[in-house]
N, C-alpha and C positions, 0 to 999 in steps of 0.2 A: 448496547446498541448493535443490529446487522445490519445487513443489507438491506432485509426488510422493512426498517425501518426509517429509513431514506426517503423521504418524503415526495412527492410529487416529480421521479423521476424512476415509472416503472417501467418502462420502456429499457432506462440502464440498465438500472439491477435486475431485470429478467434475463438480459443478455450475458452479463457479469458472472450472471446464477448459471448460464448455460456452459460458459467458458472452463469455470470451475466444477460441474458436475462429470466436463467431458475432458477434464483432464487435461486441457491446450490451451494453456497459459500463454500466450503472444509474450518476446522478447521485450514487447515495451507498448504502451498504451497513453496514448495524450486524451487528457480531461479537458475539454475545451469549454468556455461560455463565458458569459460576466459574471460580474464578483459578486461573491454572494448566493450562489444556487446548491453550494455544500459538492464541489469539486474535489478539496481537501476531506472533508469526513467522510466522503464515497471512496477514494484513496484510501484512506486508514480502514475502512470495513471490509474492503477488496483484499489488503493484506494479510488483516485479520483472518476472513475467511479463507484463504487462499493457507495459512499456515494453522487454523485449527485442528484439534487433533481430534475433538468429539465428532465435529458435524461435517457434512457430507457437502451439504452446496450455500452453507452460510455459516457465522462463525457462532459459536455456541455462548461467548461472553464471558465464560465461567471456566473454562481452564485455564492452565498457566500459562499456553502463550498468547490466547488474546488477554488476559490481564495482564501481560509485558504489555503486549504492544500498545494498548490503551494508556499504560502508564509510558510509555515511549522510553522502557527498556529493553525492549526486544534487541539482542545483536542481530537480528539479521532481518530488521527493518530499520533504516535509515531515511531521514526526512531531513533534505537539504533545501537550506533557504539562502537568496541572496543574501550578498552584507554590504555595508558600504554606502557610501553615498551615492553610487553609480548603480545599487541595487543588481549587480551580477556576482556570477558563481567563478571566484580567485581562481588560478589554475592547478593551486595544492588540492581544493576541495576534488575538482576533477581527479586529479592522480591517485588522489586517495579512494574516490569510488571505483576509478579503472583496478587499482590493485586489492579491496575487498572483493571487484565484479568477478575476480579471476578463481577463487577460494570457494570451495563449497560451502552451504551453509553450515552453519555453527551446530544452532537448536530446532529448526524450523528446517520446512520441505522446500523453499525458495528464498531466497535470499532478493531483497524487497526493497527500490530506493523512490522515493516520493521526491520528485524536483518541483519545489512551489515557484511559480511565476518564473 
């Protein structure tokens, strides 16, 4: 799966497509909408393509780091989810993203954290 394949949200990924051709990755980007319109796999594709090493402005599927991050072993993509019964992010989780935020990436050209909800 790319960008391109993101369904009834060409508007994004044309923009996505833009940010990543031209090189100006923004320090952080909120996915906004109801549940359900593939906020989270727009996420994962955005990273994908953002640290592929084939393809230029989407991710090619077929090297080894989008096959990490697909398999969601990529070190230098991170996907943080609530926990708990209160559904928020502990304040270890924090500490620990502020001190990977601070490290170059590992394997990849950006170092990538997804905060679901």
């Amino acid at each position: 799966m790319s960008l391109s394949d993101i369904q009834d949200q060409h508007v994004a990924t044309r923009l996505l497509r833009n940010v990543i051709v031209r090189g100006r990755v923004p320090n952080g980007l909120l996915f906004y909408g109801p549940a359900g319109i593939g906020k989270h796999a727009t996420a994962l594709e955005l990273a994908k393509a953002i640290n592929c090493i084939e393809s230029r402005d989407d991710a090619c599927g077929v090297c080894l780091s989008c096959r990490k991050t697909c398999s969601g072993s990529h070190p230098d993509v991170k996907v943080i989810v609530p926990s708990g019964k209160t559904r928020a992010i502990n304040v270890e989780t924090v500490d620990f993203m502020n001190e990977l935020a601070a490290y170059r990436p590992f394997e990849g050209l950006w170092r990538i954290f997804i905060i679901e909800d």
